[in-house]
N, C-alpha and C positions, 0 to 999 in steps of 0.2 A: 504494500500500500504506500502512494505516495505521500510524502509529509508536506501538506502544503504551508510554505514561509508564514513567520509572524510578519503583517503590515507595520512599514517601520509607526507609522498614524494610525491608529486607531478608527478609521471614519468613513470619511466620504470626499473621492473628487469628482465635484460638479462641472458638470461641462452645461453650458446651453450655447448652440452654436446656430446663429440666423444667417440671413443670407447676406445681411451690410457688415456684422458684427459676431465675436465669440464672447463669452466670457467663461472663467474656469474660477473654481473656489473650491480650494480644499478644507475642508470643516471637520472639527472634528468629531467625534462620540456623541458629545453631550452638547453640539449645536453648536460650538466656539466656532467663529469664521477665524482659520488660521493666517489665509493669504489667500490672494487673489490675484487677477492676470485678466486684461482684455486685448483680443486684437479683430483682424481682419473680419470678413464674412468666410462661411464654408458652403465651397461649392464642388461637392464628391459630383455632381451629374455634369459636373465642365471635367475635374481632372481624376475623376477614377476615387472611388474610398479610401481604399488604402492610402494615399497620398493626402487624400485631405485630411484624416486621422493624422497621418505621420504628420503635418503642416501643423497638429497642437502641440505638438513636444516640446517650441519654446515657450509656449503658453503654461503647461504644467511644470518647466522648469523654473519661470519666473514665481509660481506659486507657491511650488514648493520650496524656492529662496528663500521669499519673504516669508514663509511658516517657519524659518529657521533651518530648513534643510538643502545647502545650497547643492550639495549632490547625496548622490543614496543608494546603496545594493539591495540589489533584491524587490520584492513591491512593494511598493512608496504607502498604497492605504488599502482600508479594508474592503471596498467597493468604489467604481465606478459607477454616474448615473449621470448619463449622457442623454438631453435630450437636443436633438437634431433637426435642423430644417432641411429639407430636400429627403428625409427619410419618410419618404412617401408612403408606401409598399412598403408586408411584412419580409418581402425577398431582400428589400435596402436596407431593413432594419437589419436583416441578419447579416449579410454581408457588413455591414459599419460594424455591430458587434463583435464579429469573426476580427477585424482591422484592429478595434479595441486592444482584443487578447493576447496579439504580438506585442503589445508594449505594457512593460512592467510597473504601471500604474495601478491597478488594485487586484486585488484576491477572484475577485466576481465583477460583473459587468454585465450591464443593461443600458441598451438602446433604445429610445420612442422618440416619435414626432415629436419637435418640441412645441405644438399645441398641449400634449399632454402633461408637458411641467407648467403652462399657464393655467392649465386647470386646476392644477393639485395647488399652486399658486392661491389660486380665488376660492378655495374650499378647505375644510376641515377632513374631507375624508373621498373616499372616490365613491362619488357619486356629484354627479350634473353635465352639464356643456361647455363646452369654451370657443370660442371665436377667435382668432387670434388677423388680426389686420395692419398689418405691418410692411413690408417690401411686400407682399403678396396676401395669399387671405387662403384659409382653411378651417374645419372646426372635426372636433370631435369629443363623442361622450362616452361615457362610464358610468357604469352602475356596481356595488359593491360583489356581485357574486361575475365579476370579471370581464360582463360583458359589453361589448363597445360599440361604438355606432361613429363613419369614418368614410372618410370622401377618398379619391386619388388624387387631390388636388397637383394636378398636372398642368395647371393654367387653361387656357380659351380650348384646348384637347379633349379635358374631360369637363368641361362648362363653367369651369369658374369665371369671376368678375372682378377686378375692381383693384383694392389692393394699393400703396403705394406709386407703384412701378402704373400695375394698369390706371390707376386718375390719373398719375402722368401722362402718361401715354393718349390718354384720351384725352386729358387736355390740351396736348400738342395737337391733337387731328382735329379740333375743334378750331383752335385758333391759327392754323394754316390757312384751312377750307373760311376760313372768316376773313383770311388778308387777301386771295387769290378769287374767291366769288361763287365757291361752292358752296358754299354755308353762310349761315348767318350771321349777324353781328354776334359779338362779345365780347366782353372789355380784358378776355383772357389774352388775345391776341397781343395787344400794347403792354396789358402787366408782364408778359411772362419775357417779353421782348427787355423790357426795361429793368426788370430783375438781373437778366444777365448781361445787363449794357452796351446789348445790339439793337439795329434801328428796324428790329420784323423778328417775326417766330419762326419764317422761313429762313434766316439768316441764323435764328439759334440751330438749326435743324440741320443746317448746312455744316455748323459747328460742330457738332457731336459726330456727322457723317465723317466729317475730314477727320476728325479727331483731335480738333483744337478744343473742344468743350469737352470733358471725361464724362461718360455714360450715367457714372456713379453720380456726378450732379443734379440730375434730372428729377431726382426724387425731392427736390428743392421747393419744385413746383408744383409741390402739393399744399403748401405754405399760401401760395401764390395763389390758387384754386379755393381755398378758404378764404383767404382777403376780399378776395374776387365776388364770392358767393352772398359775403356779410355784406357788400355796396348793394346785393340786390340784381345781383346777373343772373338771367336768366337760366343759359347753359348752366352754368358753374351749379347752378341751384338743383338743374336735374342731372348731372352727375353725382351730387352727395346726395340726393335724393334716392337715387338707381341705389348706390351703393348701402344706404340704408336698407333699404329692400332687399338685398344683394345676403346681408349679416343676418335680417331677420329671417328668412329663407331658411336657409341652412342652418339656424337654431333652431326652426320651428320641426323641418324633417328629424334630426336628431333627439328631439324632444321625444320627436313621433315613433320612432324606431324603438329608443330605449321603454317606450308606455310612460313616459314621465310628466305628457301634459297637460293631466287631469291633474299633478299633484306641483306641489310647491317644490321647485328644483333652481339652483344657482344656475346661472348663464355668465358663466366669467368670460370678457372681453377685454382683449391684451391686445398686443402689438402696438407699433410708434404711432399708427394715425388713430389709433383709439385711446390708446394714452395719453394723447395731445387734448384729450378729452373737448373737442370741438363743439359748443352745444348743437349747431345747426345741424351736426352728424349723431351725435347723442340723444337730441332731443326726439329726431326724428324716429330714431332704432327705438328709443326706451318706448312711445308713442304707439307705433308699429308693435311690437314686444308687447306690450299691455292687453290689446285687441288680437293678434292671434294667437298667444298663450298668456289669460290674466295671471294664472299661479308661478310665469318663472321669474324669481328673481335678478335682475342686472347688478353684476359687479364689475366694476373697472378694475384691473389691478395696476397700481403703479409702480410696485414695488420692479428692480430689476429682474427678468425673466430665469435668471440663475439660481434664483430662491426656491422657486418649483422642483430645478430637478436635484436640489441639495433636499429637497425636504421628500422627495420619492426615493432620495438616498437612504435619508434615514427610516422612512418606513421600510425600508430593504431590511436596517439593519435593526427592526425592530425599538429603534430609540422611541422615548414616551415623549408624554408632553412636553416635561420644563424643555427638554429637549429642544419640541420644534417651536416652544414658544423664544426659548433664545435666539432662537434662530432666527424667527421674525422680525426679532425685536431690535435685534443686529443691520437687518435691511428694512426698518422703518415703518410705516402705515405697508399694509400687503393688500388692499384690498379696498376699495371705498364702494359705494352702492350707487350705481347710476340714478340720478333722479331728474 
């Protein structure tokens, strides 16, 4: 029988890895945040799993520095609890997880959608929905006897909408087709123009094409889209409209699936543009939410997305309360209630 090593830590390293952004937090036993690490986004569906796994290693090394352990034999803690965006599929979960166990970061290892650490984020226990709308948009649920309810969120493939990336994107097709005479007026066309301090949106467009504007920008003008929308524009107004619509959907199927909405169930909503807690996008979802399921509750969570999968860590590791209340308490308010 093999002897599996003691974890030099005792706990948990959290990964939650989005598509703009990672962050890592190794924590330990009893909830302590030892250190931490943020970098880039993880993109396994551009460069293959394995590499994007391998791409956190200076992110676990910086973490585990600042915990006091600037190198280390053998594995570093007691579990891993990665949760990941672009882990769409149970086939990419296991693949990431397979990637995981070549590197000697903890004892055991688990991979999910990181939807699923924004849920466990906005809830006490697994059970509800989560939404998550951030560079893209996905949801999935849980119910305590394990079972889930879970889209392919593949983008416009398998029918999603909306998302950071897509309001950009839609906002750009709106305010071209609005400079050149396809479309309608908008006042997104001059904002988004004057945002980036070209004299047209066709001139931004041209910029990103040559690649004088970085891609990664783009997402700027979702800011711009809100501005836009508060003067009263029309567009702009049914896009955060659509996309309300868009968040209310896909809780309300999920609701439907797990039988959860006849009864009183959290609806945790995370990511950057629902954090940004926008009333005109808020108002509209909580609105919406109220009339096609009155009993589910809305929760925003603000806290950082890394809290979810340190605290799915510690239910790994069967740690109790004080535990994950230290943990919370460590990353602030976790949770406020949409209203």
């Amino acid at each position: 029988m093999t002897h599996q090593p003691e974890p030099l830590l005792p706990g948990v390293l959290a990964i939650d890895a989005g598509n703009s952004k990672t962050d890592v937090a190794l924590i330990g036993a009893d909830g302590t945040v030892r250190g931490t690490a943020r970098g880039g986004g993880f993109t396994p569906q551009k460069i293959g799993g394995a590499a994007a796994v391998a791409g956190l290693a200076p992110l676990v090394a910086e973490a585990a520095a600042a915990a006091g352990y600037p190198s280390w034999n053998g594995v570093l803690t007691s579990h891993v609890s990665a949760c990941l965006a672009n882990a769409d599929l149970p086939v990419e979960e296991d693949a990431l997880r397979s990637a995981l166990e070549s590197h000697p970061w903890g004892a055991t290892n688990t991979v999910v959608n990181d939807t699923f650490g924004l849920l466990r984020a906005g809830t006490d226990g697994p059970r509800g929905v989560a939404v998550v709308c951030g560079a893209g948009i996905n949801c999935v649920g849980l119910l305590p006897d394990g079972r889930t309810a879970r889209f392919p969120a593949l983008g416009e493939l398998t029918g999603d909408w909306g998302g950071g990336s897509g309001l950009a994107g839609n906002s750009m097709w709106h305010a071209v087709r609005s400079e050149d005479g396809r479309g309608g007026p908008t006042a997104l066309a001059r904002a988004i123009a004057e945002h980036f301090g070209l004299p047209s949106a066709v001139a931004v467009a041209e910029a990103v094409h040559l690649g004088h504007l970085p891609t990664t920008r783009l997402h700027e003008i979702v800011r711009v889209l809100f501005a836009v929308a508060g003067d009263g524009d029309a567009v702009a107004l049914e896009l955060i409209d659509r996309q309300a619509d868009e968040i209310v959907r896909l809780a309300v199927v999920a609701l439907t699936r797990l039988e959860l909405l006849d009864a009183p169930a959290p609806v945790v909503l995370g990511g950057g543009v629902l954090a940004s807690r926008q009333p005109l996008l808020l108002d509209n979802l909580t609105a919406r939410l109220a009339e096609a399921a009155p009993l589910a509750e809305p929760r925003v969570v603000v806290a950082p997305p890394v809290l979810g999968a340190a605290l799915l860590g510690l239910d790994h590791l069967g740690a109790g309360e004080r535990a994950q209340a230290r943990l919370r308490e460590a990353y602030g308010a976790s949770r406020r209630v949409a209203t």
